[in-house]
DSSP file (Angstrom, degrees, kcal/mol; ACC not computed):
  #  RESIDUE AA STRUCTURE BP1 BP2  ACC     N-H-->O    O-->H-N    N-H-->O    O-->H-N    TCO  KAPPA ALPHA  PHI   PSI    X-CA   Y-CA   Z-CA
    1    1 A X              0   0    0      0, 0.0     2,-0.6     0, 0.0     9,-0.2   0.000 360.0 360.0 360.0 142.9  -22.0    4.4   81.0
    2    2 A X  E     -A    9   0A   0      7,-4.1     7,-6.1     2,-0.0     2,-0.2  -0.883 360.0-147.2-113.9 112.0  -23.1    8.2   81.4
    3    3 A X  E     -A    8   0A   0     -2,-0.6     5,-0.3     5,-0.2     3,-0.0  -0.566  16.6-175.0 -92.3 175.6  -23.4   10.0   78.4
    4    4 A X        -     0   0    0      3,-2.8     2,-0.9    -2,-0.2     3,-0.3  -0.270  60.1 -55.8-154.5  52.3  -22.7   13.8   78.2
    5    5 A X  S    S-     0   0    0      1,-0.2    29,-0.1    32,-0.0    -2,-0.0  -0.797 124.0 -15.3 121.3-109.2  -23.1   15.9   75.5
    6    6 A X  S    S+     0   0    0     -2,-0.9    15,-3.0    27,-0.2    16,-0.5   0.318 121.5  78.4-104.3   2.6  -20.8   13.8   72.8
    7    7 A X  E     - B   0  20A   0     -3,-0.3    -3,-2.8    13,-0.2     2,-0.4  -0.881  66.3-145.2-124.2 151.8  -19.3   11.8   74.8
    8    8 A X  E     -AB   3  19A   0     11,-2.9    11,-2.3    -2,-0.4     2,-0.3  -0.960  18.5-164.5-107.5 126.4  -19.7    8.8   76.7
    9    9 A X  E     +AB   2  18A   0     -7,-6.1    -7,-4.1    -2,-0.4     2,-0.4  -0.928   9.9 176.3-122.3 150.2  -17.9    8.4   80.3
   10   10 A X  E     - B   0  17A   0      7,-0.6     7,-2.5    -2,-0.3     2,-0.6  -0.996  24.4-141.8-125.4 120.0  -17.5    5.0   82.1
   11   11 A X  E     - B   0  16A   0     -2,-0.4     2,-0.3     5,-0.3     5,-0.2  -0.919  13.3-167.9-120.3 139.1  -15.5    5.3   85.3
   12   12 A X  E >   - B   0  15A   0      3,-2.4     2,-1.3    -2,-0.6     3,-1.0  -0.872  67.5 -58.3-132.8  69.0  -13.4    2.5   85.8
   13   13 A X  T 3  S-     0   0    0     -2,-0.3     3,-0.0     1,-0.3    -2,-0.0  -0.584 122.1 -16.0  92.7 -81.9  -12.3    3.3   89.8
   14   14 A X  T 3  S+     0   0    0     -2,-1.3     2,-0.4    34,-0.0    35,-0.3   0.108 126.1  89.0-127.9  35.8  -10.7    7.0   89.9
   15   15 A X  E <   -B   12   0A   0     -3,-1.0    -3,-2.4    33,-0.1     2,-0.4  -0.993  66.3-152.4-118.6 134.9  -10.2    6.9   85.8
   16   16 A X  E     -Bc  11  50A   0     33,-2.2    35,-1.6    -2,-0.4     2,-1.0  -0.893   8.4-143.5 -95.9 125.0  -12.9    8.1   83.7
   17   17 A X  E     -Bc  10  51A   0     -7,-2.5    -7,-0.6    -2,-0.4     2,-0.4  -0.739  12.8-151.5 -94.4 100.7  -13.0    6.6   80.3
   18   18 A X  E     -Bc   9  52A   0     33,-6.8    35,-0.7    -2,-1.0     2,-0.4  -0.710  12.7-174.0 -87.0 137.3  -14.1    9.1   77.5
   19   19 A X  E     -Bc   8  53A   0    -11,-2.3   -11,-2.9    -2,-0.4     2,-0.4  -0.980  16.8-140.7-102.1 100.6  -15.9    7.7   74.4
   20   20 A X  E     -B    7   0A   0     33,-0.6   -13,-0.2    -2,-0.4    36,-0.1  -0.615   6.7-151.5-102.3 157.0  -16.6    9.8   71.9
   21   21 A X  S    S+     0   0    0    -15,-3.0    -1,-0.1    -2,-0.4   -14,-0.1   0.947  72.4  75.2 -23.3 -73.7  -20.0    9.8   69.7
   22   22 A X        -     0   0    0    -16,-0.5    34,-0.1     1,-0.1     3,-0.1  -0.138  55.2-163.5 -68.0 153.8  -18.9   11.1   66.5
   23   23 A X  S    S+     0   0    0     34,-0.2    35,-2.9     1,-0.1    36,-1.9   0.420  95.0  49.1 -70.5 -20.1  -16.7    9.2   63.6
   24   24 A X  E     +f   59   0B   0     34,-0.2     2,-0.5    33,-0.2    36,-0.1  -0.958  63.9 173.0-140.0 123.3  -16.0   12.5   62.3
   25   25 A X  E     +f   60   0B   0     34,-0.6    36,-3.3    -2,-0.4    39,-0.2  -0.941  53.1 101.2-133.1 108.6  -14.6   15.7   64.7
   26   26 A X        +     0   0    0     -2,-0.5    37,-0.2    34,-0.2    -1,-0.1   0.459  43.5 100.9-149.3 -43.3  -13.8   18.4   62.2
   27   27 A X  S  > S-     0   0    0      1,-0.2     4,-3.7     3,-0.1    -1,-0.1  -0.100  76.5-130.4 -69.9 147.0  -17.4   21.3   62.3
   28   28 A X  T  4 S+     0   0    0      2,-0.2    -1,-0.2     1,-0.1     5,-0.1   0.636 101.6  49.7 -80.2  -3.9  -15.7   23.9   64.4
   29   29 A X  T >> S+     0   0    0      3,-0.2     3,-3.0     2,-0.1     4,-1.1   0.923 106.5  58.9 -91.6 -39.6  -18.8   24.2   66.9
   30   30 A X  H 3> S+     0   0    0      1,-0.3     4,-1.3     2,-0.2     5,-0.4   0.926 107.0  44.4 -15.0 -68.5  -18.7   20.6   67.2
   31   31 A X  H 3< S+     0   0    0     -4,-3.7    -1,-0.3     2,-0.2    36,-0.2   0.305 112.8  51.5 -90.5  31.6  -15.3   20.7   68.4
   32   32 A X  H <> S+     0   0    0     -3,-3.0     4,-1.4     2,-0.1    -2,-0.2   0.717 109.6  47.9-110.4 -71.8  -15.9   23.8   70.9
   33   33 A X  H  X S+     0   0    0     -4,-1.1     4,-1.2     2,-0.2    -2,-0.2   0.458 109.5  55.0 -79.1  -0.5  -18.6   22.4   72.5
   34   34 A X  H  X S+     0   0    0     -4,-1.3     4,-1.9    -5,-0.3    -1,-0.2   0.828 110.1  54.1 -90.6 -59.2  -16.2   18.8   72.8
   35   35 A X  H  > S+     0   0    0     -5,-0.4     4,-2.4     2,-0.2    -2,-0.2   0.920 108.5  41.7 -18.5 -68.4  -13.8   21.1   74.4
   36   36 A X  H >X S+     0   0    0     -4,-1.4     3,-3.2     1,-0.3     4,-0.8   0.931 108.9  59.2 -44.9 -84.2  -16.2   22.4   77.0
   37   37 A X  H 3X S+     0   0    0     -4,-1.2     4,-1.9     1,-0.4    -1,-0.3   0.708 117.3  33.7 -53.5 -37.1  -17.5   19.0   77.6
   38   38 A X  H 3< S+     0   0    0     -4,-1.9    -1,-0.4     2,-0.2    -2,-0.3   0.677 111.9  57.6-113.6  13.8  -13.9   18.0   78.5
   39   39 A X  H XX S+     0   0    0     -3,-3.2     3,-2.5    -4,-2.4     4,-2.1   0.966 106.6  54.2 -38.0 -77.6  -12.6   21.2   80.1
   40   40 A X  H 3X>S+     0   0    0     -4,-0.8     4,-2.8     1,-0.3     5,-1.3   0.777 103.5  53.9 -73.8 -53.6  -15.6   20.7   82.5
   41   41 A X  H 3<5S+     0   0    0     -4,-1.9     6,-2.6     1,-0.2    -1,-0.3   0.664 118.6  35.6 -36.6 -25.5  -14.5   17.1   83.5
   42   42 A X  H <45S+     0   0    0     -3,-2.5     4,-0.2     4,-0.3    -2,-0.2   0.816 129.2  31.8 -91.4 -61.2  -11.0   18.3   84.5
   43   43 A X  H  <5S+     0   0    0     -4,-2.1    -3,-0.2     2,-0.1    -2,-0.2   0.651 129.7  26.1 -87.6 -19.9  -11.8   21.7   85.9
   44   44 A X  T  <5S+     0   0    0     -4,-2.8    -3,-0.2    -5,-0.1    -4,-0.1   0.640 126.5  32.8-107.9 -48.6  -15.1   21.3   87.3
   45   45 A X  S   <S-     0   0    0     -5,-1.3    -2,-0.1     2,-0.1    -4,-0.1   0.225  99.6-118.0 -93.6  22.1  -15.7   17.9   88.3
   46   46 A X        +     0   0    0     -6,-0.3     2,-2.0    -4,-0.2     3,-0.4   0.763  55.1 150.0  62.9  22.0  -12.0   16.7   89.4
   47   47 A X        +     0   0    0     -6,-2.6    -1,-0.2     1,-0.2    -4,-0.1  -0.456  10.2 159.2-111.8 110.4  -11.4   14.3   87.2
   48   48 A X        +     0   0    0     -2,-2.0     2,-0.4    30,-0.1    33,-0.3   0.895  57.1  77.2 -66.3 -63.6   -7.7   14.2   86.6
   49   49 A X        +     0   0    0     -3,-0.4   -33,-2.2   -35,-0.3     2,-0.4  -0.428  60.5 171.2 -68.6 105.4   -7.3   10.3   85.2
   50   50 A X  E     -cd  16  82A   0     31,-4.5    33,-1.1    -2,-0.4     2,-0.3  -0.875  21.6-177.8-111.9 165.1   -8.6   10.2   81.3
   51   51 A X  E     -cd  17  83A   0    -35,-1.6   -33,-6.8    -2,-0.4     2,-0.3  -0.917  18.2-157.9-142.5 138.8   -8.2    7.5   79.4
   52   52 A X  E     -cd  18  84A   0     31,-1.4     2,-1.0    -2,-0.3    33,-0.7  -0.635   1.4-161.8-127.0  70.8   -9.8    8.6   75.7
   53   53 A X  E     -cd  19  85A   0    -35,-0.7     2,-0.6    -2,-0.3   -33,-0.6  -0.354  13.8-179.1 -50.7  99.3  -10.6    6.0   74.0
   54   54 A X    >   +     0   0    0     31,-1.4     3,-0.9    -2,-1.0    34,-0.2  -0.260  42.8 122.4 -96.4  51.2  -10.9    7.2   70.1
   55   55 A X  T 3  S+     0   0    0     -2,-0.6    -1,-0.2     1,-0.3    31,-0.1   0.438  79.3  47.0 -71.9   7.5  -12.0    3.4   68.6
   56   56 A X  T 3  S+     0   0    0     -3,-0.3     2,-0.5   -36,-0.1    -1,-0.3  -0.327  99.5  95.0-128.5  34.6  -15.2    4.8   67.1
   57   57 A X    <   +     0   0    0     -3,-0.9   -33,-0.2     1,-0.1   -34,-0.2  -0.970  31.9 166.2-128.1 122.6  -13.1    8.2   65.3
   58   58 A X        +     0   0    0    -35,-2.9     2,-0.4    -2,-0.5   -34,-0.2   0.684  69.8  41.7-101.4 -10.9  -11.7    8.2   61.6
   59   59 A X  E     +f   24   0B   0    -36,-1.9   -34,-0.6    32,-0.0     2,-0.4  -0.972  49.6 173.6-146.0 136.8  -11.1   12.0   61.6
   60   60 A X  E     -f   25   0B   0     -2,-0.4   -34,-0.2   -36,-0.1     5,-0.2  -0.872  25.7-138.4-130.2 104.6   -9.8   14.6   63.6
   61   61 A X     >  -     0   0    0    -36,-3.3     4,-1.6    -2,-0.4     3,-0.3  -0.402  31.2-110.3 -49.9 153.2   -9.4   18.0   62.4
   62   62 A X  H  > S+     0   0    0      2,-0.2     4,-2.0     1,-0.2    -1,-0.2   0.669 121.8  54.6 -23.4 -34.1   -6.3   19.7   63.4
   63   63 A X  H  > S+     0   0    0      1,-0.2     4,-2.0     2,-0.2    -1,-0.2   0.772 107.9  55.4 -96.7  -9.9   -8.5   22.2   65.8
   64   64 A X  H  > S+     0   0    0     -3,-0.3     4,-0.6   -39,-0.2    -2,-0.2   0.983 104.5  44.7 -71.8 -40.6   -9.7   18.9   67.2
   65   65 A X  H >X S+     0   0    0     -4,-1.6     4,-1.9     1,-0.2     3,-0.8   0.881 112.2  61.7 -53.3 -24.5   -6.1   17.6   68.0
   66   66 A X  H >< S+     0   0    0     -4,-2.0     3,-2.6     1,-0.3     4,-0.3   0.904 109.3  43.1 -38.1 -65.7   -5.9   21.6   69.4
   67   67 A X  H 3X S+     0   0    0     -4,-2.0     4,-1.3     1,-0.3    -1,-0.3   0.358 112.3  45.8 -19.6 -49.1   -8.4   20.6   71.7
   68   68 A X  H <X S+     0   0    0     -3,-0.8     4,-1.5    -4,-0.6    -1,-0.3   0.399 113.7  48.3-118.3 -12.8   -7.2   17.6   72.6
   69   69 A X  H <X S+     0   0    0     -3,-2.6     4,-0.6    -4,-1.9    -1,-0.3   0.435 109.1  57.1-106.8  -2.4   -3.5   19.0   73.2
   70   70 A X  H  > S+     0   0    0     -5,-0.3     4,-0.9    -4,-0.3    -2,-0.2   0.937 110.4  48.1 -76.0 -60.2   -5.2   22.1   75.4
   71   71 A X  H >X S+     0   0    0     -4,-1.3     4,-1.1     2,-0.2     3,-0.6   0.802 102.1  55.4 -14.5 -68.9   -6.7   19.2   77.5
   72   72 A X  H 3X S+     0   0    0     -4,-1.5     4,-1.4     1,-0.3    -1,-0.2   0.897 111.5  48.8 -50.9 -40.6   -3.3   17.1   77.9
   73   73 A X  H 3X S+     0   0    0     -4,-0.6     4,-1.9     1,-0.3    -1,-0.3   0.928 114.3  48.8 -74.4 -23.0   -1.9   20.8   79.6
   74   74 A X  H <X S+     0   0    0     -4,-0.9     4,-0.9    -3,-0.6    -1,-0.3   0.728 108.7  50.9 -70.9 -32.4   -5.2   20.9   81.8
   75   75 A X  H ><>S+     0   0    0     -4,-1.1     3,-7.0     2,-0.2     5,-0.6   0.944 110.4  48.4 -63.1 -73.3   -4.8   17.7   82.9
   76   76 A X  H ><5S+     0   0    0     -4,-1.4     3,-2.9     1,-0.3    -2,-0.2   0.600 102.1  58.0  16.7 -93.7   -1.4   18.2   83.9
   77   77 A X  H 3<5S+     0   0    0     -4,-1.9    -1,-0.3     1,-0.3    -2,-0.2   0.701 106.6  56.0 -51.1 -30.3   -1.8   21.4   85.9
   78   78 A X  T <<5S-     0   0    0     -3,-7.0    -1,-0.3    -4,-0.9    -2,-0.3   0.297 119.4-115.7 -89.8  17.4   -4.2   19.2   87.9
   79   79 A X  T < 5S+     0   0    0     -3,-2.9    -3,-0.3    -4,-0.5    -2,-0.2   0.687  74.5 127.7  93.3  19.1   -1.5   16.8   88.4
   80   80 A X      < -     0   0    0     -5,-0.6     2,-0.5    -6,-0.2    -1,-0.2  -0.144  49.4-123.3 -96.5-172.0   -3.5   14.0   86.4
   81   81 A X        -     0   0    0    -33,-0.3   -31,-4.5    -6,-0.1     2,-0.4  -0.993  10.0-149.6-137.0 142.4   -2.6   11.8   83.5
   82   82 A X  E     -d   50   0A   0     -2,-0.5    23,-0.6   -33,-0.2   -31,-0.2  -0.958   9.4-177.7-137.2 132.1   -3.9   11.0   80.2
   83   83 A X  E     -de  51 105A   0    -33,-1.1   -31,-1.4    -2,-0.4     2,-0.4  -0.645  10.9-156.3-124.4 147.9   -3.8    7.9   78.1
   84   84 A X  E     +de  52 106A   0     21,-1.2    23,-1.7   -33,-0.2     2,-0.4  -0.927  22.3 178.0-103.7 152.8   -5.2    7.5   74.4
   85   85 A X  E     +de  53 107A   0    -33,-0.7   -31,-1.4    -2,-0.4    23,-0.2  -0.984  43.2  23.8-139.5 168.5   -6.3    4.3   73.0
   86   86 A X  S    S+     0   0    0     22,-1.6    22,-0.1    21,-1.3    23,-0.1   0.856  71.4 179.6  58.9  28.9   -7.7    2.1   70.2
   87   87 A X        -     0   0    0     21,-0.4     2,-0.3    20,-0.4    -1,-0.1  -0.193  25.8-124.2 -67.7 170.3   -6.6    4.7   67.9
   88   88 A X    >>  -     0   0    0    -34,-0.2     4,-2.6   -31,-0.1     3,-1.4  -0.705  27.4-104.0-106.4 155.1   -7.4    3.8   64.3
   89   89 A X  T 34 S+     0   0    0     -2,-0.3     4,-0.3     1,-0.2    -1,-0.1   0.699 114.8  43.2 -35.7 -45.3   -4.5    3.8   61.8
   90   90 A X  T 34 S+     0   0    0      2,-0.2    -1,-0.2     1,-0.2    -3,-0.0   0.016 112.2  49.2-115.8  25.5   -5.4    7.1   60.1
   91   91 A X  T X> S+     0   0    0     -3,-1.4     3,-3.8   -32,-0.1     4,-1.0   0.601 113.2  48.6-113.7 -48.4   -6.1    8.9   62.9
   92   92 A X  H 3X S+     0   0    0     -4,-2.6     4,-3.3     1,-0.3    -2,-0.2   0.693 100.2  63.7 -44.5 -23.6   -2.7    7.6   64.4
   93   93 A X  H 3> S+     0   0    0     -4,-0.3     4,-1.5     1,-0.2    -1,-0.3   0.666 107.4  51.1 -89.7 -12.9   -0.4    8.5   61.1
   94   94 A X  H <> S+     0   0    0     -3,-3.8     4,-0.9     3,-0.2    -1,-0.2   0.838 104.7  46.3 -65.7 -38.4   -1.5   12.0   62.2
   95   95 A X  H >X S+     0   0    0     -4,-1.0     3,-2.1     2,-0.2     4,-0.6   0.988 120.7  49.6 -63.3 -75.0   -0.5   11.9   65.9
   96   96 A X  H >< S+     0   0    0     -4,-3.3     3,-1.3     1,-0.3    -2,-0.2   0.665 113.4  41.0 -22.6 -58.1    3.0   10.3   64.1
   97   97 A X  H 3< S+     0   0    0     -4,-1.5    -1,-0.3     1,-0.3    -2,-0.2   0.706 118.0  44.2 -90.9  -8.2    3.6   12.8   61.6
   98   98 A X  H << S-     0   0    0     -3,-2.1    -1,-0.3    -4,-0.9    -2,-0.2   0.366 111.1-123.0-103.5  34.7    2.7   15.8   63.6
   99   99 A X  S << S+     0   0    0     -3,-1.3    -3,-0.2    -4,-0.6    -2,-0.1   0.905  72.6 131.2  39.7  92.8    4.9   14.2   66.6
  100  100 A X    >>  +     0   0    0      4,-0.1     3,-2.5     2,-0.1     4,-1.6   0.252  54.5  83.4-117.9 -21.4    2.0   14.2   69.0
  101  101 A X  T 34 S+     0   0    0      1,-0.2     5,-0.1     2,-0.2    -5,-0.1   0.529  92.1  43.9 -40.2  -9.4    3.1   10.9   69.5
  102  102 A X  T 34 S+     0   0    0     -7,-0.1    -1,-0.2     3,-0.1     3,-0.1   0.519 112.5  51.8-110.8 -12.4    5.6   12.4   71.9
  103  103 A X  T <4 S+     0   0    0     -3,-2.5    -2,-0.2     1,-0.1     2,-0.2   0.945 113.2  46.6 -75.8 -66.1    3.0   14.8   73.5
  104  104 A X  S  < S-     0   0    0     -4,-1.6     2,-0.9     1,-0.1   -21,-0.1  -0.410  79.1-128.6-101.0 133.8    0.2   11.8   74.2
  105  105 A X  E     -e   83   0A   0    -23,-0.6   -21,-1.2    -2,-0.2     2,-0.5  -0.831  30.8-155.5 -86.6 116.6    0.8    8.4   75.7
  106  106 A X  E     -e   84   0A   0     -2,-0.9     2,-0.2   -23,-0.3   -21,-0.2  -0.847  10.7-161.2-142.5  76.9   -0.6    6.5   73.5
  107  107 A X  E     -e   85   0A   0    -23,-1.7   -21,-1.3    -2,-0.5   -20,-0.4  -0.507  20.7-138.3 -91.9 112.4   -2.1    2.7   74.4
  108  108 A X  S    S-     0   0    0     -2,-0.2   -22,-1.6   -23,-0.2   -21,-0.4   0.888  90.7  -1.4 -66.7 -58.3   -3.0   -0.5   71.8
  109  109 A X  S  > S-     0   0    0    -24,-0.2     4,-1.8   -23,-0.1     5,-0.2  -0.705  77.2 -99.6-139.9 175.6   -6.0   -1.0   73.9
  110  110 A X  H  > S+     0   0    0      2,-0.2     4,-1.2    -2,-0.2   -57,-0.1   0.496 114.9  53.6   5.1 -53.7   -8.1    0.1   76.9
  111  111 A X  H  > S+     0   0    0      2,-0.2     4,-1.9     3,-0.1     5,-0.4   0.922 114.9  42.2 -58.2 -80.6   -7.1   -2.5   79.4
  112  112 A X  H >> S+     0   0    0      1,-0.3     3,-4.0     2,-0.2     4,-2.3   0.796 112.7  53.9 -32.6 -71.8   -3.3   -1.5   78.7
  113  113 A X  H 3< S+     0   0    0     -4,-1.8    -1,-0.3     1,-0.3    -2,-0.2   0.866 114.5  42.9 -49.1 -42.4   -4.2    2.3   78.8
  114  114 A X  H 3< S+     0   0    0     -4,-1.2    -1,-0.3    -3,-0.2    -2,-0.2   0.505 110.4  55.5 -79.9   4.8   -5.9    1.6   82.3
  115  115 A X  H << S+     0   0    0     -3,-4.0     2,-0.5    -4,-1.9    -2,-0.2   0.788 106.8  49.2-100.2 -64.2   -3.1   -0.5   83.6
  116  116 A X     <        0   0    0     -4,-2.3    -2,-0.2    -5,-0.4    -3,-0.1   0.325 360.0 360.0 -76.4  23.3   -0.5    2.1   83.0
  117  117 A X              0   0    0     -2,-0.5    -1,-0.2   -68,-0.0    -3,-0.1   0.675 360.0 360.0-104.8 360.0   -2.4    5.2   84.8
């Protein structure tokens, strides 16, 4: 597994598996430079297929979910797909109540998330 910055990527044939570091994504350079880091995978290095596994995240600020809903339209526009998984309870009752749960495809576990891309 290649780490990068904050993240850890595993690639798992032509899907790249993001891991992130932190329990906690809320300081706003924190979550610019986790931007970058997954801009550049999409825009620089081609890789279209995420799967983002969050099982090591309790918190996500709102300007992470920005982040993380700026991504989804980048993948997109490169014609890719993106899966989330292992989301934690409290991270997930956020996705729910701010319906991102309709933006993000959203996967119990890893396996499952890499079976459906």
């Amino acid at each position: 597994m290649a780490k990068c910055g904050q993240l850890q990527l595993d690639k798992v044939g032509d899907v790249t598996v993001v891991h992130f570091r932190e329990p906690r994504i809320t300081g706003t350079a924190e979550i610019e430079s986790l931007g970058q880091e997954l801009y550049q995978l999409v825009e620089k290095e081609d890789r279209r297929w995420l799967v983002l596994n969050l099982s090591d995240v309790q918190v996500l600020s709102s300007a992470a979910f920005g982040k993380l809903i700026s991504l989804h339209g980048r993948v997109k526009a490169h014609h890719g797909a993106i899966k989330l998984c292992n989301v934690q309870p409290q991270v997930l009752e956020v996705l729910r109540v701010c319906k991102l749960d309709h933006v993000f495809d959203i996967c119990d576990d890893q396996e499952d998330a890499l079976q459906s891309i």
